[in-house]
TORKOL-4160 file (C-alpha; in steps of 0.2 Angstrom, whole numbers, padded with zeros to 4 digits, m for minus):
394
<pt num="1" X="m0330" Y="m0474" Z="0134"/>
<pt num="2" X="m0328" Y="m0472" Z="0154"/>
<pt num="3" X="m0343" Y="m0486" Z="0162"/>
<pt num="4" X="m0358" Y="m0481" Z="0174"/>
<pt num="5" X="m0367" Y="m0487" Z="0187"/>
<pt num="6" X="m0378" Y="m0483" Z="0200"/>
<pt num="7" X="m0364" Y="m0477" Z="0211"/>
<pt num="8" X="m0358" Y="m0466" Z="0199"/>
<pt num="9" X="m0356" Y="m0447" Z="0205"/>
<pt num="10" X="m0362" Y="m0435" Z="0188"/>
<pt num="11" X="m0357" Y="m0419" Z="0183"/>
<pt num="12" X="m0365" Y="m0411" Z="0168"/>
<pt num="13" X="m0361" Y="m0392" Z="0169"/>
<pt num="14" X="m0373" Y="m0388" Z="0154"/>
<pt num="15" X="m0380" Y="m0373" Z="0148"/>
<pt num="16" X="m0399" Y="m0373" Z="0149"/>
<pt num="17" X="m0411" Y="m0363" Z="0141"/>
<pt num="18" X="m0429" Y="m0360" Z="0141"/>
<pt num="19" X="m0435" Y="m0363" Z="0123"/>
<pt num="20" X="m0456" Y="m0362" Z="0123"/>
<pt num="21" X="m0463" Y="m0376" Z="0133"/>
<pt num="22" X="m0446" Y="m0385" Z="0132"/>
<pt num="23" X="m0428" Y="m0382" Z="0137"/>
<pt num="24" X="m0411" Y="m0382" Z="0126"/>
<pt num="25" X="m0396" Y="m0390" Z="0135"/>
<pt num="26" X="m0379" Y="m0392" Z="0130"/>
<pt num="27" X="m0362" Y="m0386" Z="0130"/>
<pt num="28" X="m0354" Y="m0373" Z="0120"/>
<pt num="29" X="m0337" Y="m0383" Z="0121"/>
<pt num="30" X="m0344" Y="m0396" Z="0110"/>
<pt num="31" X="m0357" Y="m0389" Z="0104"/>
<pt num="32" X="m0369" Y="m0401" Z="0105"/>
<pt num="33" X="m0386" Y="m0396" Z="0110"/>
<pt num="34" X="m0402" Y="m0405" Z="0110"/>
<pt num="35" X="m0421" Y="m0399" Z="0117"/>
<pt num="36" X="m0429" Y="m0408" Z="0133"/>
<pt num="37" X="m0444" Y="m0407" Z="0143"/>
<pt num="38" X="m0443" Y="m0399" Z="0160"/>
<pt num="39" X="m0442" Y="m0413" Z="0169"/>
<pt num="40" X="m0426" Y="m0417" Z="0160"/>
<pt num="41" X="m0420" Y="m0401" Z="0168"/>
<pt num="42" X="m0425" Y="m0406" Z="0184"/>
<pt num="43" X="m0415" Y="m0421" Z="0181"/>
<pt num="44" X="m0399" Y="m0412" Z="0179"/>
<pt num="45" X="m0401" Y="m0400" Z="0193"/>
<pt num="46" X="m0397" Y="m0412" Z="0203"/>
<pt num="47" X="m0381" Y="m0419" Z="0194"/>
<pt num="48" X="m0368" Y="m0407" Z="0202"/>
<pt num="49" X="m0355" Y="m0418" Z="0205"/>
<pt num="50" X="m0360" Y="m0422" Z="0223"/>
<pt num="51" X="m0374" Y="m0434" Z="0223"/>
<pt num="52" X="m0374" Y="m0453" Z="0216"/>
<pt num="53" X="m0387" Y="m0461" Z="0203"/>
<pt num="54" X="m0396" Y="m0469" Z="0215"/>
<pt num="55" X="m0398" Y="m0456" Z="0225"/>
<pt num="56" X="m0403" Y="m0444" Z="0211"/>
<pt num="57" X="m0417" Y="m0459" Z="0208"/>
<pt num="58" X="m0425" Y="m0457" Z="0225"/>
<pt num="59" X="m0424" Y="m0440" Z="0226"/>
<pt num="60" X="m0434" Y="m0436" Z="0210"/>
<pt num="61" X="m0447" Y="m0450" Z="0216"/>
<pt num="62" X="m0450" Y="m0442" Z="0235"/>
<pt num="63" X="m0449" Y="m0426" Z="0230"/>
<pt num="64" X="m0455" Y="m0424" Z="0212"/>
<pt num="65" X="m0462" Y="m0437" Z="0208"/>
<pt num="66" X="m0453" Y="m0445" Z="0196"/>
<pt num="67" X="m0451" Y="m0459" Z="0186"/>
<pt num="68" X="m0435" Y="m0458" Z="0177"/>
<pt num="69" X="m0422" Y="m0470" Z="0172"/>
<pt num="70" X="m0407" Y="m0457" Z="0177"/>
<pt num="71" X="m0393" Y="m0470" Z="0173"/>
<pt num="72" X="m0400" Y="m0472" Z="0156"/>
<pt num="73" X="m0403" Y="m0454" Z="0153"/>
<pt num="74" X="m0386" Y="m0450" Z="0160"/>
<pt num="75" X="m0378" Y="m0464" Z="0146"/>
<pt num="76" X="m0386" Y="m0455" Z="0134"/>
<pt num="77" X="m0380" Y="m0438" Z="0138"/>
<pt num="78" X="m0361" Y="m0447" Z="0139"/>
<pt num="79" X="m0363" Y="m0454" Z="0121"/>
<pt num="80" X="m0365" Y="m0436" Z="0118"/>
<pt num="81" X="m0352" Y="m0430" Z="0125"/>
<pt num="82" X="m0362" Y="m0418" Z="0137"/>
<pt num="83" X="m0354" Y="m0424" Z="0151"/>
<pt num="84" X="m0342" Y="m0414" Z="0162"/>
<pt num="85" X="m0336" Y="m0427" Z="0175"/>
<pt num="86" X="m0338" Y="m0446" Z="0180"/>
<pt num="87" X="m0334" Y="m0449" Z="0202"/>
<pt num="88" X="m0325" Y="m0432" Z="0200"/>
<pt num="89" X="m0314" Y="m0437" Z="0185"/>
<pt num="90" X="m0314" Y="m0424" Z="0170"/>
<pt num="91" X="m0319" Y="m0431" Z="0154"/>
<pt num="92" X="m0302" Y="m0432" Z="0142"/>
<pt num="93" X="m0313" Y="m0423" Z="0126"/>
<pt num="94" X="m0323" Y="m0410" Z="0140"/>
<pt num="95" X="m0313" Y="m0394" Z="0145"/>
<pt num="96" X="m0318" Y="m0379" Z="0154"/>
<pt num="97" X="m0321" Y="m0365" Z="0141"/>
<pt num="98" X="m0307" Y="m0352" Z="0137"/>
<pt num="99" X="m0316" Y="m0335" Z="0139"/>
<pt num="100" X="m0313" Y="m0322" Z="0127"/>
<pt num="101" X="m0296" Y="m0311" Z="0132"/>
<pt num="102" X="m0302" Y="m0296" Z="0140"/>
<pt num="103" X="m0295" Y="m0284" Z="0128"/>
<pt num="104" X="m0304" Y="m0293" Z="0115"/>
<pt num="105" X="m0322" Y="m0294" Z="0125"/>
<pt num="106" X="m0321" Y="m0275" Z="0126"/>
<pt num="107" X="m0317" Y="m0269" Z="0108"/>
<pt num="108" X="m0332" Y="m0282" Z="0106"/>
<pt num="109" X="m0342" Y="m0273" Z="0117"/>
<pt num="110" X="m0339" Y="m0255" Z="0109"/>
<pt num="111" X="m0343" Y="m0260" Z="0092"/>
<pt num="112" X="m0360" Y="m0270" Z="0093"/>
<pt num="113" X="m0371" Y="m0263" Z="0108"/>
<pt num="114" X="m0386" Y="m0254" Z="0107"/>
<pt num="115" X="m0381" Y="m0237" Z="0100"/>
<pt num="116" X="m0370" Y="m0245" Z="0087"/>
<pt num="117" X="m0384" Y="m0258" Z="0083"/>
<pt num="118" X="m0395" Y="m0241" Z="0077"/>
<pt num="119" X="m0382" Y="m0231" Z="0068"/>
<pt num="120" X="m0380" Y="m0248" Z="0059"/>
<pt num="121" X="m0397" Y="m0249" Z="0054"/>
<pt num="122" X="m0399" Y="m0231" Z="0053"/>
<pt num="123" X="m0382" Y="m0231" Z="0038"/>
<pt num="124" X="m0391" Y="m0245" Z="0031"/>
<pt num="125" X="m0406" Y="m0233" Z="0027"/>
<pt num="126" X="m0398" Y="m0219" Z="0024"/>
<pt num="127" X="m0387" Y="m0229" Z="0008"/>
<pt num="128" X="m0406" Y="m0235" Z="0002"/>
<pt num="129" X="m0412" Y="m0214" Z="0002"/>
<pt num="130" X="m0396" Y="m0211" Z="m0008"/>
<pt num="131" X="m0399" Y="m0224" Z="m0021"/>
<pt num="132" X="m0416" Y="m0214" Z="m0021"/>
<pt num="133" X="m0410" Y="m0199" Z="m0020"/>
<pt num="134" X="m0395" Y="m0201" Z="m0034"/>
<pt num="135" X="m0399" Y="m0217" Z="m0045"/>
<pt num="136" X="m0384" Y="m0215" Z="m0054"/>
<pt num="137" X="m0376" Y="m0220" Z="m0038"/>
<pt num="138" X="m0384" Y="m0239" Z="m0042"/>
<pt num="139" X="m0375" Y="m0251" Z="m0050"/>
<pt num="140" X="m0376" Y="m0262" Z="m0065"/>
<pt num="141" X="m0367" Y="m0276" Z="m0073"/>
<pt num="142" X="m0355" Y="m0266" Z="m0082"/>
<pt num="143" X="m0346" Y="m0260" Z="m0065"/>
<pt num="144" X="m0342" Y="m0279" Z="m0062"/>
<pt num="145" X="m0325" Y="m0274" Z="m0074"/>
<pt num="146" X="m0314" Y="m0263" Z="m0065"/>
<pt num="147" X="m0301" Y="m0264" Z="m0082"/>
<pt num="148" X="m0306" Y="m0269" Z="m0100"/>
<pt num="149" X="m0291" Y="m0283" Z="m0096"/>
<pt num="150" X="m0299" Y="m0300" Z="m0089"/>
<pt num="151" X="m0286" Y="m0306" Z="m0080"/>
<pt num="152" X="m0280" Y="m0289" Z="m0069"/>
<pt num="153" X="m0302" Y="m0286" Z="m0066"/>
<pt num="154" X="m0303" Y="m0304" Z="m0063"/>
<pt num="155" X="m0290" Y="m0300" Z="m0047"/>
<pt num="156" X="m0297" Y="m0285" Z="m0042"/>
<pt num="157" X="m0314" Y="m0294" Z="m0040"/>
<pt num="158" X="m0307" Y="m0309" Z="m0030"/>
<pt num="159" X="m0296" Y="m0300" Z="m0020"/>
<pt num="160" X="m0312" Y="m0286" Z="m0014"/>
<pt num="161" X="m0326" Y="m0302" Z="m0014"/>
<pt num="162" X="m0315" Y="m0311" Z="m0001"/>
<pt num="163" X="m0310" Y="m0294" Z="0009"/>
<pt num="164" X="m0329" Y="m0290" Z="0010"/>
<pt num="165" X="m0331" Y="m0309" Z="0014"/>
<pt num="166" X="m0321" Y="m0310" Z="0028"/>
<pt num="167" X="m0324" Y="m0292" Z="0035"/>
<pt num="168" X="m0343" Y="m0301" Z="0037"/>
<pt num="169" X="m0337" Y="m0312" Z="0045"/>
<pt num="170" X="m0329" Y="m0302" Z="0057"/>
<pt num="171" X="m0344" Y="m0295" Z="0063"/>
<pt num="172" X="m0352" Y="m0311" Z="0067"/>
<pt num="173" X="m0336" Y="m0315" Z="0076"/>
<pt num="174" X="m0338" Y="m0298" Z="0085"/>
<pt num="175" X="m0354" Y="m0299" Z="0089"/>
<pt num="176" X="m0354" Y="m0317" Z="0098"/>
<pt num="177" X="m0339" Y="m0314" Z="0107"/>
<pt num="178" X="m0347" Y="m0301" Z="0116"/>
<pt num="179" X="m0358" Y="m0316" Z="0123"/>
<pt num="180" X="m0342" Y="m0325" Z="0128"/>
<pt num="181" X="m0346" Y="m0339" Z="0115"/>
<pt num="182" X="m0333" Y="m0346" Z="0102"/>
<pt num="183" X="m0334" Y="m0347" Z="0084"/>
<pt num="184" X="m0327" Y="m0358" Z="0073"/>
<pt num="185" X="m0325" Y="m0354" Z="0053"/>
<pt num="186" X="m0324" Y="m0366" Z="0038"/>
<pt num="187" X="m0329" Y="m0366" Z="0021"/>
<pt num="188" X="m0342" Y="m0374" Z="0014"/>
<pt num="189" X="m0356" Y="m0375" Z="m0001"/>
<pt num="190" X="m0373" Y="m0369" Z="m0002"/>
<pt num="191" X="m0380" Y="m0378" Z="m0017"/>
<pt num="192" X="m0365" Y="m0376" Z="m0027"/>
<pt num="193" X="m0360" Y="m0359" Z="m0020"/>
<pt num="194" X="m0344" Y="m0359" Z="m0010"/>
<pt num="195" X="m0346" Y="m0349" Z="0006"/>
<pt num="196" X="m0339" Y="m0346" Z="0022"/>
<pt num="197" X="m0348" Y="m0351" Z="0036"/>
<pt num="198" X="m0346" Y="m0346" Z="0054"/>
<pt num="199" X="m0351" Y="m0360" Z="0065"/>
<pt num="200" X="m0361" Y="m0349" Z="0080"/>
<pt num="201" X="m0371" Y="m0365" Z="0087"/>
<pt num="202" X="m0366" Y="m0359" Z="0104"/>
<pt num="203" X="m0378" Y="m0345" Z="0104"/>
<pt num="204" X="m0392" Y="m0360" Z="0108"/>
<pt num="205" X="m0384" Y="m0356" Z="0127"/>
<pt num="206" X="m0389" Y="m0340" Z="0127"/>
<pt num="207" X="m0407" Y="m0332" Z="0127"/>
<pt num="208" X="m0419" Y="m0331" Z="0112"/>
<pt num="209" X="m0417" Y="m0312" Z="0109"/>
<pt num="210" X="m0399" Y="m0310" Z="0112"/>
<pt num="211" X="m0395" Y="m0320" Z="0097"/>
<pt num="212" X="m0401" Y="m0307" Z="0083"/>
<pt num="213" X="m0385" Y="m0298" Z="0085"/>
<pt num="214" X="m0373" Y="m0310" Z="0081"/>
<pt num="215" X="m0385" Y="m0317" Z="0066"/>
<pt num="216" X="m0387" Y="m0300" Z="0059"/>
<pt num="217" X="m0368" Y="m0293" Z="0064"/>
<pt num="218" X="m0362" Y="m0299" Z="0044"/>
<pt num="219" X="m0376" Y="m0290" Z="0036"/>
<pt num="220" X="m0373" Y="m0273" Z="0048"/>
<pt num="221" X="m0356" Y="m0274" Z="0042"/>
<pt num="222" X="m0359" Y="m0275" Z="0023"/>
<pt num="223" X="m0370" Y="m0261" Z="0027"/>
<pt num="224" X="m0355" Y="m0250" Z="0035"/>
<pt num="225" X="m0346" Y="m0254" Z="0020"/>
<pt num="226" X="m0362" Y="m0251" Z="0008"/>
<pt num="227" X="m0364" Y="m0232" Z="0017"/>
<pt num="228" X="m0344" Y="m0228" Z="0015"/>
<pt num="229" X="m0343" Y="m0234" Z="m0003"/>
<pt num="230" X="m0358" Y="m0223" Z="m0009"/>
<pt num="231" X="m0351" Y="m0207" Z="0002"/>
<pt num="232" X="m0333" Y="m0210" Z="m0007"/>
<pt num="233" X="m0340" Y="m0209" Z="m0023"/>
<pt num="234" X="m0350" Y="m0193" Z="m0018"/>
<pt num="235" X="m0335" Y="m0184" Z="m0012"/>
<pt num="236" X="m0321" Y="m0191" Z="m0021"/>
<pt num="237" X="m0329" Y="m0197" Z="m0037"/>
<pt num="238" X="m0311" Y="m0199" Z="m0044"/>
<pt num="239" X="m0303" Y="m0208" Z="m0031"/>
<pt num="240" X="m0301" Y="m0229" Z="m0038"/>
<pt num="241" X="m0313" Y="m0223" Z="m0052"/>
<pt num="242" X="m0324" Y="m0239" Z="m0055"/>
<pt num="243" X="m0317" Y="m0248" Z="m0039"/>
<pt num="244" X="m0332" Y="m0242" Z="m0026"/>
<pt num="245" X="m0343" Y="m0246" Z="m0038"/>
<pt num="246" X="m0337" Y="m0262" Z="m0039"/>
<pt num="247" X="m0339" Y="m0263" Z="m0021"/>
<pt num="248" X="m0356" Y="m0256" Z="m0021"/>
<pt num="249" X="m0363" Y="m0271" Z="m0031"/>
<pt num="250" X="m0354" Y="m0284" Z="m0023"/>
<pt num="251" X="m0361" Y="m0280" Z="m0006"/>
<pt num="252" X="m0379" Y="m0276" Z="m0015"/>
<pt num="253" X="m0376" Y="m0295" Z="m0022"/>
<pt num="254" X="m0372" Y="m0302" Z="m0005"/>
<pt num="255" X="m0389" Y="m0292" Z="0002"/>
<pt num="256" X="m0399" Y="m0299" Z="m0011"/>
<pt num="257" X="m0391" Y="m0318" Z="m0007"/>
<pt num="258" X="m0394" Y="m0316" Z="0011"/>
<pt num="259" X="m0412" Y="m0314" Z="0007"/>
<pt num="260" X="m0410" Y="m0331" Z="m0003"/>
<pt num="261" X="m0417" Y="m0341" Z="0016"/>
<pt num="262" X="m0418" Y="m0358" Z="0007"/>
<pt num="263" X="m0398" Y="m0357" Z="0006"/>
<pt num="264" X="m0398" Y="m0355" Z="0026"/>
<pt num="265" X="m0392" Y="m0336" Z="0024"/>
<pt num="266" X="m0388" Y="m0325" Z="0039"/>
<pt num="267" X="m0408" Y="m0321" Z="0036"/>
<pt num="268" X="m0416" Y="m0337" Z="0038"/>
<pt num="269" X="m0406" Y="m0341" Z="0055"/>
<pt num="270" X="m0416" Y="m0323" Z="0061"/>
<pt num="271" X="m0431" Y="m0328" Z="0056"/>
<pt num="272" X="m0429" Y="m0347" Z="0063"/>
<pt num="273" X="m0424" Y="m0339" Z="0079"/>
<pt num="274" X="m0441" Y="m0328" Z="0077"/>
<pt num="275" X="m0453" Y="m0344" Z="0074"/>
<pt num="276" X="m0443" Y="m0352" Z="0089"/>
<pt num="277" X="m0442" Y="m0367" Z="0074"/>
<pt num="278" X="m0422" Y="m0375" Z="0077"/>
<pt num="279" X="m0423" Y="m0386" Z="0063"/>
<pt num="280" X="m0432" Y="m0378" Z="0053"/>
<pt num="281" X="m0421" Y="m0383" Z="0034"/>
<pt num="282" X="m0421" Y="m0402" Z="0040"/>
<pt num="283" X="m0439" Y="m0403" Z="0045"/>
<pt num="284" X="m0442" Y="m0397" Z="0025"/>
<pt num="285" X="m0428" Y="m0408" Z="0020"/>
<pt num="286" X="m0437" Y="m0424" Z="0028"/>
<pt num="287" X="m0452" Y="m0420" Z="0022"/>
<pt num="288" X="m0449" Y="m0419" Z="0006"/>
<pt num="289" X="m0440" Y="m0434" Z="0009"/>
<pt num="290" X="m0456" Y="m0442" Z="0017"/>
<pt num="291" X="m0464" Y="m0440" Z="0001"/>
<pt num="292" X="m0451" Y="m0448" Z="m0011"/>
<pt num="293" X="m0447" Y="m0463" Z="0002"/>
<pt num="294" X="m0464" Y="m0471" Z="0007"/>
<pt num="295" X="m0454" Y="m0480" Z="0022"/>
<pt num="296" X="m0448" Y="m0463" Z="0029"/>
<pt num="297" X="m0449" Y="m0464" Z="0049"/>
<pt num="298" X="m0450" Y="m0444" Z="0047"/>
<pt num="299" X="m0469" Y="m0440" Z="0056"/>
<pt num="300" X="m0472" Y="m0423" Z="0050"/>
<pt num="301" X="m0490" Y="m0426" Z="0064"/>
<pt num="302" X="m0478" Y="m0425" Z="0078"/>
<pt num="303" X="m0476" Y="m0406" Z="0074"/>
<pt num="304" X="m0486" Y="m0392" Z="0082"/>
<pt num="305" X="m0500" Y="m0385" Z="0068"/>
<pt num="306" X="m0491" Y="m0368" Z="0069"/>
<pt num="307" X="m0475" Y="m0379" Z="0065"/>
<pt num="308" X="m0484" Y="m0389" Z="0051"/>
<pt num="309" X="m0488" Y="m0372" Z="0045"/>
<pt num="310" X="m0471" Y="m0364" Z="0045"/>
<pt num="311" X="m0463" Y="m0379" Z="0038"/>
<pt num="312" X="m0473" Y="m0380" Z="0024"/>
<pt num="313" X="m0470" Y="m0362" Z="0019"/>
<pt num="314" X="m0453" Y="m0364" Z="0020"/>
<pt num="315" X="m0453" Y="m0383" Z="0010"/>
<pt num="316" X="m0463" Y="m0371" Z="m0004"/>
<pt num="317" X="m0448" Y="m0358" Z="m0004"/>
<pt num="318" X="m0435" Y="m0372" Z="m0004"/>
<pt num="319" X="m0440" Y="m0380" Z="m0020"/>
<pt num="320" X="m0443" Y="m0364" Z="m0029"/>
<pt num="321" X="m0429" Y="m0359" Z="m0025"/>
<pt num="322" X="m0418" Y="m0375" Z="m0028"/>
<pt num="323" X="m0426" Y="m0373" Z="m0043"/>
<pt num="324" X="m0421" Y="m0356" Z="m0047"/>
<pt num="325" X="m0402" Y="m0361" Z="m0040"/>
<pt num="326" X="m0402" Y="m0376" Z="m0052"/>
<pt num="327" X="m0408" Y="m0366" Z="m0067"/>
<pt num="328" X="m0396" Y="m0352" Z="m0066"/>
<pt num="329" X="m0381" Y="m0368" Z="m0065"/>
<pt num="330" X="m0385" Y="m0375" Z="m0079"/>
<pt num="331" X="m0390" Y="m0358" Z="m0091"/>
<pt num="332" X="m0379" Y="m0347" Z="m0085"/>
<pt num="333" X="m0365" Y="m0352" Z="m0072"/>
<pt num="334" X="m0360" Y="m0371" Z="m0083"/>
<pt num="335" X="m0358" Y="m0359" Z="m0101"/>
<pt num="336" X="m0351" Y="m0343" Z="m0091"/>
<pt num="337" X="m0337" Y="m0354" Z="m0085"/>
<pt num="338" X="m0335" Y="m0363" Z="m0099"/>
<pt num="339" X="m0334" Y="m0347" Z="m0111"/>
<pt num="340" X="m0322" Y="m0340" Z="m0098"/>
<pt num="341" X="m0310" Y="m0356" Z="m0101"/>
<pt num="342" X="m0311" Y="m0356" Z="m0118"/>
<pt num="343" X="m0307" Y="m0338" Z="m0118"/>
<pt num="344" X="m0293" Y="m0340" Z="m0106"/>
<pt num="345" X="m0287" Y="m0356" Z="m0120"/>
<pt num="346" X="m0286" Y="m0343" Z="m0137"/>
<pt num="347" X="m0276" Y="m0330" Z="m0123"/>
<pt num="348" X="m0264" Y="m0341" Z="m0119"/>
<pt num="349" X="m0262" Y="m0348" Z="m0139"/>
<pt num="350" X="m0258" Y="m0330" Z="m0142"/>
<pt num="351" X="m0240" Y="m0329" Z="m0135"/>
<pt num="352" X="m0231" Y="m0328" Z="m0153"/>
<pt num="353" X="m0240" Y="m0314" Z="m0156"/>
<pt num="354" X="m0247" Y="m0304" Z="m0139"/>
<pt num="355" X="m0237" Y="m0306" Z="m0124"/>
<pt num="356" X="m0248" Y="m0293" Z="m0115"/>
<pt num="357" X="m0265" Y="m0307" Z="m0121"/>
<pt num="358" X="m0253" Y="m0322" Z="m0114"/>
<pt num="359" X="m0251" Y="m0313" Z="m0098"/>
<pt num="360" X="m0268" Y="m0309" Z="m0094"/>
<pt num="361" X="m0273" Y="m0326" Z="m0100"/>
<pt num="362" X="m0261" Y="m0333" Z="m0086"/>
<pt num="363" X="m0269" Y="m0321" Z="m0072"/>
<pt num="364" X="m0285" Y="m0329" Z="m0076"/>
<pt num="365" X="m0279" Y="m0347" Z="m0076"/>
<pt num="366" X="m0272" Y="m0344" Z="m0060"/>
<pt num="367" X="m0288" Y="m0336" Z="m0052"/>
<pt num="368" X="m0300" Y="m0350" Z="m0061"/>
<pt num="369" X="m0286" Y="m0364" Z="m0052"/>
<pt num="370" X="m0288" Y="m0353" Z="m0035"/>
<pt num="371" X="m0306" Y="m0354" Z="m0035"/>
<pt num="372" X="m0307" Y="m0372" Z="m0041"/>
<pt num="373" X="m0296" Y="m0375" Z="m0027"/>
<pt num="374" X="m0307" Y="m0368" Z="m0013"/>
<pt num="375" X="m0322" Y="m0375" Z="m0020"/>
<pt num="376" X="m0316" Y="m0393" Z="m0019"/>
<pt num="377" X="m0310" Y="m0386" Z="m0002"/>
<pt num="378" X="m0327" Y="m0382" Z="0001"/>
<pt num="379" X="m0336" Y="m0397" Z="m0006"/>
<pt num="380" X="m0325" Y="m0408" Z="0004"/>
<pt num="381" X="m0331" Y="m0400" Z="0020"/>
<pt num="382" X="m0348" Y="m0400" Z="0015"/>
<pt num="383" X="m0350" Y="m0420" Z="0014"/>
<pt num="384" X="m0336" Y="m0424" Z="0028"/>
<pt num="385" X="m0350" Y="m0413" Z="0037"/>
<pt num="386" X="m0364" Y="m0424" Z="0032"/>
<pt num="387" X="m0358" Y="m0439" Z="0038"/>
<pt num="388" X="m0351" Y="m0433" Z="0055"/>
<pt num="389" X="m0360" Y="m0428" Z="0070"/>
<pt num="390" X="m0369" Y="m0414" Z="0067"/>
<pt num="391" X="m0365" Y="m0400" Z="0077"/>
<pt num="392" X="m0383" Y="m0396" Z="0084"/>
<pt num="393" X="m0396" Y="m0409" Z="0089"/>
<pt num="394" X="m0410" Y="m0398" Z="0089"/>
C-alpha cells in the first residue's frame, strides 16, 4: 500500500450524498461506501489533488475551525480504497468509471421513465381487476405440470423460472443504467433459496428518491409479463395450453417472495430506502446477536429511537419468518426432494421394461444435478461473501 505523509497531495474523487443529518461517500468503481458527518465532507472538499495535508490541516483550522487529523482520516479512506490519487499518481486498483455506451443509455431511458413507470404500475393493476374480474384466470398448484411426464414439465419449468429470472433482472440492469451506474450479477442464497442477486450498491451515489426505480425495475417487469400472460390466455386460450398458466403462477410466486422483506427481497431495499435505515438486516442480525453473546460490542443505544423502533419491527419479522423459512425445509422442501429422487431411482430401474419411464427419469436426474449444481454455486458465493469486504459500509 503506497505511504503518506504530511506532504502528500490527495485526490479523493468520491460521490457524496446528503443522507439525513449525515453524508454517504464513496465510489461506484469499488463500491465501497461508508456514512460521515458534514465535517467529513468538508474535509474532502478540499482534497482535489492540488493542496498537501498540511496544508489542508491549516486551512480547516483558520477557516472552519477545525480539528481533524486529515492524515489519519486520509489513511483510513486509502485502506478503503476510496482514494483516486497519491502526488498525482493514480491508484493501480482506482479507474475512471466506463459510462454506459450511448446506445444503451438511451434504450435505458425509453423503457423506465416517468410514463413508462405508470403504465407499469397501471398493467400491474389492471392484471389484479382481471384476477377479479375472471377467477378462473388464477392459478393453483395443478398448473405447476405443464405434461403429466415429470422429466419434460420439470424442463419446461426450469427453462421458464430462469427466463422470468433473468428477464427481472434486466429491468434492474435497465433501470440503474439509466443513472450511469454499473451492476454486477452473481448468484447467491437467501436462507437456502438460490437466487440471483444484482449487486446495485452504486445507487448510494445517487439521491434518496431516484433509487426506487432501479429497486422496483424486477418487479415492473414481472408485472409486464403477469399483464401479457393473463391477456394471451383471454384471446388465445389454446395457444401453449397450460404453458401461461404456468407463467402466471411463477410470477404470482415470485410477487409473493418479494414480499418475504426478511430475505432482503427487491421490497425491503424500497422500504430501507424509505426509512433512510442502510443497514437495516445487520442492525437486526447484531442484535439478535447481542442477545445470544453477552460480550457483543453491538450498542443497539447508539441508534436514533425512530431506529431502535424500526429495527425492532424488522428483528420481529426476521424470526418469524426464519421460522416460517426453516419449517417449510424441513416439512416440505427436505421430503419433496427426497420423494422426487426416490421417484427419479424406480424410473430409472425401469429400462427392461419402459424405456419411455427411463427417459423421463434421466431428464429429471439431469435437471436435479443442474440445480444442485448452481445451488453449490450459490452457496459458495454466499460464504466467500461473508468473509470478504463487504461491498457497502453503511
Amino acid at each position: 500500500m503506497k505511504t503518506i505523509n504530511d506532504s502528500s497531495i490527495i485526490c479523493t474523487d468520491l460521490s457524496i450524498q446528503k443522507d439525513a443529518e449525515e453524508y454517504i461517500i464513496g465510489s461506484i468503481i469499488n463500491n465501497v461506501f461508508i456514512r460521515v458527518p458534514e465535517e467529513a465532507v468538508t474535509l474532502i472538499s478540499y482534497l482535489d489533488g492540488n493542496k498537501k495535508i498540511n496544508e489542508v490541516n491549516e486551512i480547516l483550522k483558520q477557516k472552519h475551525g477545525l480539528d481533524i487529523d486529515v492524515k489519519d482520516f486520509v489513511q483510513e479512506l486509502l485502506e478503503l480504497e476510496l482514494i483516486y490519487s497519491i502526488d498525482g499518481e493514480r491508484l493501480h486498483n482506482v479507474s475512471s468509471q466506463i459510462p454506459p455506451k450511448k446506445w444503451l443509455l438511451n434504450f435505458s431511458k425509453v423503457i423506465f421513465n416517468r410514463l413508462t413507470n405508470t403504465i407499469y404500475l397501471c398493467l400491474f393493476l389492471i392484471s389484479v381487476l382481471m384476477f377479479l374480474v375472471r377467477p378462473d384466470l388464477i392459478p393453483t398448484y395443478k398448473d405447476i405440470f405443464v405434461y403429466d411426464t415429470v422429466g419434460v414439465s420439470l424442463i419446461i419449468i426450469t427453462v421458464t423460472t430462469w427466463s422470468l429470472t433473468l428477464f427481472h433482472e434486466l429491468g434492474h440492469y435497465l433501470a440503474t443504467t439509466t443513472l450511469g451506474i454499473p451492476v454486477k450479477f452473481n448468484l447467491s442464497l437467501r436462507f437456502y433459496w438460490l437466487v440471483v442477486e444484482a449487486d446495485v450498491s452504486g445507487l448510494w451515489s445517487v439521491p434518496q428518491k431516484a433509487r426506487y426505480t432501479p429497486y422496483l425495475a424486477g418487479m415492473a417487469f414481472d408485472g409486464l409479463l403477469l399483464f401479457l400472460s393473463l391477456i394471451t390466455q383471454i384471446l388465445f386460450p389454446t395457444f401453449f395450453p397450460g404453458f401461461f398458466a404456468l407463467a402466471s403462477l411463477l410470477l404470482i410466486l415470485t410477487f409473493g417472495f418479494h414480499c418475504l422483506i426478511f430475505l432482503r427481497t427487491d421490497i425491503y431495499y424500497v422500504i430501507m430506502n424509505f426509512l433512510n435505515i442502510p443497514s437495516l438486516h445487520d442492525h437486526a442480525i447484531e442484535y439478535i446477536k447481542s442477545f445470544l453473546k453477552k460480550s457483543s460490542t453491538y450498542s443497539f443505544k447508539t441508534l436514533s429511537r425512530k431506529e431502535q423502533k424500526y429495527v425492532k419491527g424488522y428483528t420481529t419479522i426476521y424470526l418469524i419468518g426464519s421460522i416460517i423459512a426453516v419449517s417449510l425445509l424441513v416439512f416440505y422442501t427436505i421430503p419433496g426432494s427426497l420423494f422426487l429422487i426416490k421417484n427419479t431411482i424406480v424410473q430409472l430401474s425401469s429400462f427392461k421394461s419402459s424405456t419411455f419411464y427411463f427417459i423421463d427419469g434421466a431428464i429429471t436426474l439431469l435437471i436435479i444435478f443442474v440445480n444442485s449444481t448452481l445451488w453449490i454455486f450459490g452457496a459458495v458465493s454466499k460464504y466467500k461473501h461473508l468473509i470478504m469486504k463487504p461491498y457497502t459500509n453503511t
